[in-house]
Short mmCIF file of the C-alpha atoms (twelve columns), coordinates in Angstrom:
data_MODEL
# 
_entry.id   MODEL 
# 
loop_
_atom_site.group_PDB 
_atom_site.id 
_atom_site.type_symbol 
_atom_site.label_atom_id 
_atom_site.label_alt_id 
_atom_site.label_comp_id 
_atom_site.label_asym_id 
_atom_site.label_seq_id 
_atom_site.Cartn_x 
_atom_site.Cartn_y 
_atom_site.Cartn_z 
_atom_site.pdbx_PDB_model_num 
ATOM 1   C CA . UNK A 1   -5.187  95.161 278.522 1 
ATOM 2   C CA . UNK A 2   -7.941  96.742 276.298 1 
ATOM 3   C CA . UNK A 3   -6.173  94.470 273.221 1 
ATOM 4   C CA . UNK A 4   -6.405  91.422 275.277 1 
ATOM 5   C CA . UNK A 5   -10.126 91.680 276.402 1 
ATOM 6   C CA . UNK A 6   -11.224 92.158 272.793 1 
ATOM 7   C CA . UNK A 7   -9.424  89.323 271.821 1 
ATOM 8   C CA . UNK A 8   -11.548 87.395 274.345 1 
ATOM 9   C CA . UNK A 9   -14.965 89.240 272.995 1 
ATOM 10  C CA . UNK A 10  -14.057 87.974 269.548 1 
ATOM 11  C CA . UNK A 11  -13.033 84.225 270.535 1 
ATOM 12  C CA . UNK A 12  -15.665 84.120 272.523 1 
ATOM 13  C CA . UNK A 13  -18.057 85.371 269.530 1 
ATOM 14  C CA . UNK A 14  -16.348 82.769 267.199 1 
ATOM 15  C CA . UNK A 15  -16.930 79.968 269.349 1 
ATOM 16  C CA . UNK A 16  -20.928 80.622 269.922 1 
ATOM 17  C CA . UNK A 17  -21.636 81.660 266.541 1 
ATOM 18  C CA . UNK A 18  -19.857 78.274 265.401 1 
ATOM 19  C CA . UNK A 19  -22.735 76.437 267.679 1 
ATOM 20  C CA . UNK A 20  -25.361 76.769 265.258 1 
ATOM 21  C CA . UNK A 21  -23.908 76.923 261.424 1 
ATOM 22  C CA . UNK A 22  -27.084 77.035 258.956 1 
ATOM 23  C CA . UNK A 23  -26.700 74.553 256.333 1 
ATOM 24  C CA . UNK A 24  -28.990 76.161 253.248 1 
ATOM 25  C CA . UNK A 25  -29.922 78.549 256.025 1 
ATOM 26  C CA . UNK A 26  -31.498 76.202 258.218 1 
ATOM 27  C CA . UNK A 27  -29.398 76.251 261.932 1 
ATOM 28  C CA . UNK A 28  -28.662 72.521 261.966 1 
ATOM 29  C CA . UNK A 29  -29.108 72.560 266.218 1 
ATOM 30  C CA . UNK A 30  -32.672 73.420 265.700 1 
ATOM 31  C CA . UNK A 31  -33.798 71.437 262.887 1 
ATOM 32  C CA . UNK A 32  -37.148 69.940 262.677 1 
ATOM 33  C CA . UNK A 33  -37.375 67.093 260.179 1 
ATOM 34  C CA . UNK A 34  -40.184 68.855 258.470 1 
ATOM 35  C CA . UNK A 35  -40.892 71.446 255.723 1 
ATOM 36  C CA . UNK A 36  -44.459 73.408 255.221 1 
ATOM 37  C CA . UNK A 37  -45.852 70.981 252.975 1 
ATOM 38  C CA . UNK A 38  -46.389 73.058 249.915 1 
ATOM 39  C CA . UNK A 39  -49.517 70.275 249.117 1 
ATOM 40  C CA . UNK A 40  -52.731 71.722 247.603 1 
ATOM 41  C CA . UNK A 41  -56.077 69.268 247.712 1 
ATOM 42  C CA . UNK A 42  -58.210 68.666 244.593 1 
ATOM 43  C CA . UNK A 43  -61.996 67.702 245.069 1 
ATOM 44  C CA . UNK A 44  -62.191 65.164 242.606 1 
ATOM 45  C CA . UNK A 45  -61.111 61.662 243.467 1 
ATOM 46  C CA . UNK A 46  -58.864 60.098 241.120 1 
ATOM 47  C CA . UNK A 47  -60.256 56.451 239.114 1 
ATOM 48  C CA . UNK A 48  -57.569 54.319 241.318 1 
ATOM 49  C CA . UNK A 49  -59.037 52.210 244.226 1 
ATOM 50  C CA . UNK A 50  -61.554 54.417 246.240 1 
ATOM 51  C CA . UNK A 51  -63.897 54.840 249.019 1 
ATOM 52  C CA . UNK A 52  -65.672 57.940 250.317 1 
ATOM 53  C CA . UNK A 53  -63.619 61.291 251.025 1 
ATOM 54  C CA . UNK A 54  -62.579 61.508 255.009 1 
ATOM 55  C CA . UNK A 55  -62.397 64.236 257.210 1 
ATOM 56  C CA . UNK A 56  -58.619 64.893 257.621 1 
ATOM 57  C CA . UNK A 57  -57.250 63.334 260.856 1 
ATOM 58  C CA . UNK A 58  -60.621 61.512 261.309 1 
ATOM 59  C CA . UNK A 59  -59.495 58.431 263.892 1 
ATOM 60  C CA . UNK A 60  -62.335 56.323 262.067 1 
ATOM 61  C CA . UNK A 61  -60.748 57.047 257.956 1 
ATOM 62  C CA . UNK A 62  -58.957 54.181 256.653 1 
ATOM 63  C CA . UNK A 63  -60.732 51.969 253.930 1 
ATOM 64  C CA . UNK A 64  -57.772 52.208 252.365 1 
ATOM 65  C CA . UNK A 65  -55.476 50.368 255.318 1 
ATOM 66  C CA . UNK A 66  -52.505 52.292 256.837 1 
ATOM 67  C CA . UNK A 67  -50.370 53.242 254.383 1 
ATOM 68  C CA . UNK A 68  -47.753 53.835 256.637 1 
ATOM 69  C CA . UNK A 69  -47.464 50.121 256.977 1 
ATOM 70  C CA . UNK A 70  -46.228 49.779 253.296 1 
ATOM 71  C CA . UNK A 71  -42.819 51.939 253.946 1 
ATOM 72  C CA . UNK A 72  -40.390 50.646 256.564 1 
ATOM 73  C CA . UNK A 73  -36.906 51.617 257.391 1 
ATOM 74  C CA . UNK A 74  -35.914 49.313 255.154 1 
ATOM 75  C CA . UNK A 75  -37.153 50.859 251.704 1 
ATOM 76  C CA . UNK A 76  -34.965 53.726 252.762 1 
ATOM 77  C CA . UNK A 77  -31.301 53.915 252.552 1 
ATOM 78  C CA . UNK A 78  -30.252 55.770 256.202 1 
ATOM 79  C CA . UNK A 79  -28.100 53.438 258.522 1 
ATOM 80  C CA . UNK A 80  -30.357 52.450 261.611 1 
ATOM 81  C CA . UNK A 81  -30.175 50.021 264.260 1 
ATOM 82  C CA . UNK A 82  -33.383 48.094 263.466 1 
ATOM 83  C CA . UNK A 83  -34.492 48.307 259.706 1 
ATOM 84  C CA . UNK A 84  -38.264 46.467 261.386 1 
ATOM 85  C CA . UNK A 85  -38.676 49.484 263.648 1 
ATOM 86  C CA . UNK A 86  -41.996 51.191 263.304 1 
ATOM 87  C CA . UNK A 87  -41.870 54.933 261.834 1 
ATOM 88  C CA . UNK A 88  -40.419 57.716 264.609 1 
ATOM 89  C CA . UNK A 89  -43.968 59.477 264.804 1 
ATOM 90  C CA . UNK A 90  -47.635 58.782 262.954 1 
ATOM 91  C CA . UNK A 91  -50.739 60.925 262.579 1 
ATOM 92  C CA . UNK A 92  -48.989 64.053 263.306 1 
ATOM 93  C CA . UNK A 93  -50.620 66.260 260.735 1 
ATOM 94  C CA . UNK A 94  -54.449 67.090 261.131 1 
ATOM 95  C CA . UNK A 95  -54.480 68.341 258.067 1 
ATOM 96  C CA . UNK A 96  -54.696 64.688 256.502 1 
ATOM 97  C CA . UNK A 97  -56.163 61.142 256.865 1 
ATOM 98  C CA . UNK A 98  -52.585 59.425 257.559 1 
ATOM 99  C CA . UNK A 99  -49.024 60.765 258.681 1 
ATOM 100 C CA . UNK A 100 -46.051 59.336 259.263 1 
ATOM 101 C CA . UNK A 101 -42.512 60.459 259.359 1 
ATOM 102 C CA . UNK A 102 -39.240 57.945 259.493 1 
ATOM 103 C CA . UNK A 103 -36.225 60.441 261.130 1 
ATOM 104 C CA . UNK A 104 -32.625 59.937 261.504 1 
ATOM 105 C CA . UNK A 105 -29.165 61.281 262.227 1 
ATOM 106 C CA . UNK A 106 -26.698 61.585 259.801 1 
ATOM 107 C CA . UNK A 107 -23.483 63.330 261.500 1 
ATOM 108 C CA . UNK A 108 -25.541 66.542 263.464 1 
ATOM 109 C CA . UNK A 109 -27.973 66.792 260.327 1 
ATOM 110 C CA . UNK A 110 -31.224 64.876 261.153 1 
ATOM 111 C CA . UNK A 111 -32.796 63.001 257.136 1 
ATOM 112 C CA . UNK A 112 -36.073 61.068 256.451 1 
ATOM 113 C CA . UNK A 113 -39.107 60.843 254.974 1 
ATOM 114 C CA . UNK A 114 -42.575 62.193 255.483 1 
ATOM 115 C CA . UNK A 115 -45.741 60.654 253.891 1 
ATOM 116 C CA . UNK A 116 -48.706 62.626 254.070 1 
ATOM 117 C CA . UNK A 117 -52.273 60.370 252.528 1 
ATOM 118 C CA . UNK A 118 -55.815 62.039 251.621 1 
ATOM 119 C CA . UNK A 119 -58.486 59.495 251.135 1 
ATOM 120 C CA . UNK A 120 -60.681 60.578 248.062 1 
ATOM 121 C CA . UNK A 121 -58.757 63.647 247.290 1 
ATOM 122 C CA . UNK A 122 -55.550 64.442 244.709 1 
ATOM 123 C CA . UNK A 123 -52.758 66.258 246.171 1 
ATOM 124 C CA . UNK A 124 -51.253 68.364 243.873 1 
ATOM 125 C CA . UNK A 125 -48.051 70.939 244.737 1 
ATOM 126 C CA . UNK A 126 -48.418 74.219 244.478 1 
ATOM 127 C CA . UNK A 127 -45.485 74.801 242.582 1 
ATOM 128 C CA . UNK A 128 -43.067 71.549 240.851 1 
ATOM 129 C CA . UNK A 129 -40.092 71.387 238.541 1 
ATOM 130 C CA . UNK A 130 -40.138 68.506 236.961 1 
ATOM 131 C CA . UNK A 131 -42.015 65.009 237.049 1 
ATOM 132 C CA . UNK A 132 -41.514 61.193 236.702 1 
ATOM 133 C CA . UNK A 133 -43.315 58.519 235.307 1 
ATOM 134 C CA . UNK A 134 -43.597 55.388 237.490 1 
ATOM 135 C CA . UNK A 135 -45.730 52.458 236.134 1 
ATOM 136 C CA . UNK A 136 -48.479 53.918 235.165 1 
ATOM 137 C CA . UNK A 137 -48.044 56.832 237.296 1 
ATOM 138 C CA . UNK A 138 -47.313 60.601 237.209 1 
ATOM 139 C CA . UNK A 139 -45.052 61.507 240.114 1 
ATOM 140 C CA . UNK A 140 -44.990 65.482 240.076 1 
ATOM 141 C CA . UNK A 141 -41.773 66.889 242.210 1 
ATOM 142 C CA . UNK A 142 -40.425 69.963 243.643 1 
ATOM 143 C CA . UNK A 143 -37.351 69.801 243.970 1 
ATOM 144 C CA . UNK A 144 -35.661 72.294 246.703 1 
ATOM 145 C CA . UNK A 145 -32.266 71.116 246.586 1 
ATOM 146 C CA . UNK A 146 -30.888 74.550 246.438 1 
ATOM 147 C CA . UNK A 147 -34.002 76.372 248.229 1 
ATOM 148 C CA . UNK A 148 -31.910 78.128 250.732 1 
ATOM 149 C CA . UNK A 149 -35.143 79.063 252.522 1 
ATOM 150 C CA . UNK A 150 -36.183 75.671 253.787 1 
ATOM 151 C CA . UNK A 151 -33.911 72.347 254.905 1 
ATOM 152 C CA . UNK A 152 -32.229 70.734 251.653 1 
ATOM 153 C CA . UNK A 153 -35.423 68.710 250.362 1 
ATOM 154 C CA . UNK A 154 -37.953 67.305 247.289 1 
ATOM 155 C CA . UNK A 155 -41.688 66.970 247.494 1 
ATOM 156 C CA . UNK A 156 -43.649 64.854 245.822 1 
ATOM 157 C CA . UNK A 157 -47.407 63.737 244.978 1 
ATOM 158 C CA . UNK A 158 -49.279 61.110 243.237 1 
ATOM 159 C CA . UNK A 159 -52.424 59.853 242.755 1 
ATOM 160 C CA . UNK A 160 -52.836 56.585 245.134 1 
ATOM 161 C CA . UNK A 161 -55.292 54.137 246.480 1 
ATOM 162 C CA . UNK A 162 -58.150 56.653 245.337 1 
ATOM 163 C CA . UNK A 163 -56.658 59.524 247.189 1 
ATOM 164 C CA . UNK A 164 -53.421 61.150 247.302 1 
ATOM 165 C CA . UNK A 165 -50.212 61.316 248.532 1 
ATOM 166 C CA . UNK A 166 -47.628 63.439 249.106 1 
ATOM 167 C CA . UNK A 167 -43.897 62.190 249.880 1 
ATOM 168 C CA . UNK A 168 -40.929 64.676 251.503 1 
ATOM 169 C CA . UNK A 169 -36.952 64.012 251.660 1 
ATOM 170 C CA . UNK A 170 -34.825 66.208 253.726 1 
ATOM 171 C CA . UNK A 171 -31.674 65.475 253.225 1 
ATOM 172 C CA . UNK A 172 -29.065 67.798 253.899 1 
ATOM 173 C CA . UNK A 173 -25.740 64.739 254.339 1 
ATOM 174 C CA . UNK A 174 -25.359 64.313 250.322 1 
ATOM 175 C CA . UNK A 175 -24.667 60.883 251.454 1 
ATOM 176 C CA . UNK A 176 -27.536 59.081 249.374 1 
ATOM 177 C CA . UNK A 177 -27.830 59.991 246.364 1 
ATOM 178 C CA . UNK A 178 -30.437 62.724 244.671 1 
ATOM 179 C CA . UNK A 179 -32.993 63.712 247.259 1 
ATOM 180 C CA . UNK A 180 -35.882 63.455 244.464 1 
ATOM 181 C CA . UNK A 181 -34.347 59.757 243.207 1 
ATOM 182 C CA . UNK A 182 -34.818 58.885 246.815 1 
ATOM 183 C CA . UNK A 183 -38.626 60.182 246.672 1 
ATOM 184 C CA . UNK A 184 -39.001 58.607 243.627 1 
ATOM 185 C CA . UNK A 185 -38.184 54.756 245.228 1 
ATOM 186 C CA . UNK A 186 -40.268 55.636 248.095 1 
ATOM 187 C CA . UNK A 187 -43.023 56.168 245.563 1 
ATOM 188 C CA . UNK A 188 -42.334 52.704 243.828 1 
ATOM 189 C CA . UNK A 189 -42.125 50.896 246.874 1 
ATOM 190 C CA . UNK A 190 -45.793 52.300 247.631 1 
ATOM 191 C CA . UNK A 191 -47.335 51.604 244.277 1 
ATOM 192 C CA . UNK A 192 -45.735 48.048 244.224 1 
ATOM 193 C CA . UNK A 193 -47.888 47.348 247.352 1 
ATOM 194 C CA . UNK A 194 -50.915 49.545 246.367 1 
ATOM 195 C CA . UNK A 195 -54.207 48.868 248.314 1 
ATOM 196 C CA . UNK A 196 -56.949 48.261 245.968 1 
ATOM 197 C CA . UNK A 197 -60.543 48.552 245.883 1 
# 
């Protein structure tokens, strides 16, 4: 009897444990398309575009447009039943002038993209591992890939419309490619449609 109720215990142990597997050491039934942006601000505008610096989340900023107008669904390469739908949530970080995030399901991993845009202001990373050169542009990344802290993800930041900006993948699926070569055509698509002066 004793053999056949710890049999149970450790069934029943397998089967709860197997609810929420961590993928990189994320558990994939409570994942937040997000990662702590690891963004730092620098005071100094860049020479591209500009207007004056913004309070971050201030309703009124936007000289610049909405930047989250220039990336739709379809820029990106996840599978969605409208490719014209607006992004799945703007304005969601204080922290800057513009936010947007376009989120998915891929299988039971959620993918997507973040933007995060600081009138006035570079955004640099705090750390990065490598860089790309885009037009005339330096693209800085960090990839985290193999981070098994956060969710399988790059960062990225570049100087844009006098400010900055700062792009995330997550991407956990391996479906589409290199999480930073994604990045990097978000970052194309936004300086081939660059807001100036």
């Amino acid at each position: 009897m004793r053999r056949v109720v710890i049999s149970l215990l450790v069934a029943a142990l397998g089967v709860t444990s197997a609810c929420a597997y961590t993928v990189n050491g994320t558990a994939v039934s409570e994942q937040l398309l997000d990662v702590d942006p690891p963004f730092t601000t620098e005071q100094q505008a860049p020479s591209t575009g500009s207007s004056e610096p913004s309070e971050p989340g201030d309703p009124d900023a936007g000289a610049v447009g909405d930047i989250c107008e220039l990336v739709g669904w379809g820029d990106l390469p996840y599978e969605v039943p409208d490719k014209k739908a607006k992004p799945t949530e703007t304005g969601y970080d204080d922290d800057f002038d513009q936010s947007c995030k376009w989120q998915t399901s891929v299988g039971n991993l959620d993918v997507g993209v973040t933007l995060r845009f600081r009138e006035g202001r570079s955004i640099s990373l705090e750390e990065s591992n490598g860089e790309y050169q885009v037009g005339d542009r330096k693209v800085t990344y960090f990839d985290r890939t193999t981070d098994t802290s956060v969710q399988p993800s790059c960062v990225l930041v570049m100087d844009y419309a006098g400010g900055g900006v700062g792009i995330i993948v997550i991407d956990g699926s391996a479906r589409f490619g290199a999480i930073c070569e994604q990045g990097k055509k978000v970052a194309e698509v936004l300086l081939s449609k660059e807001p100036t002066g």
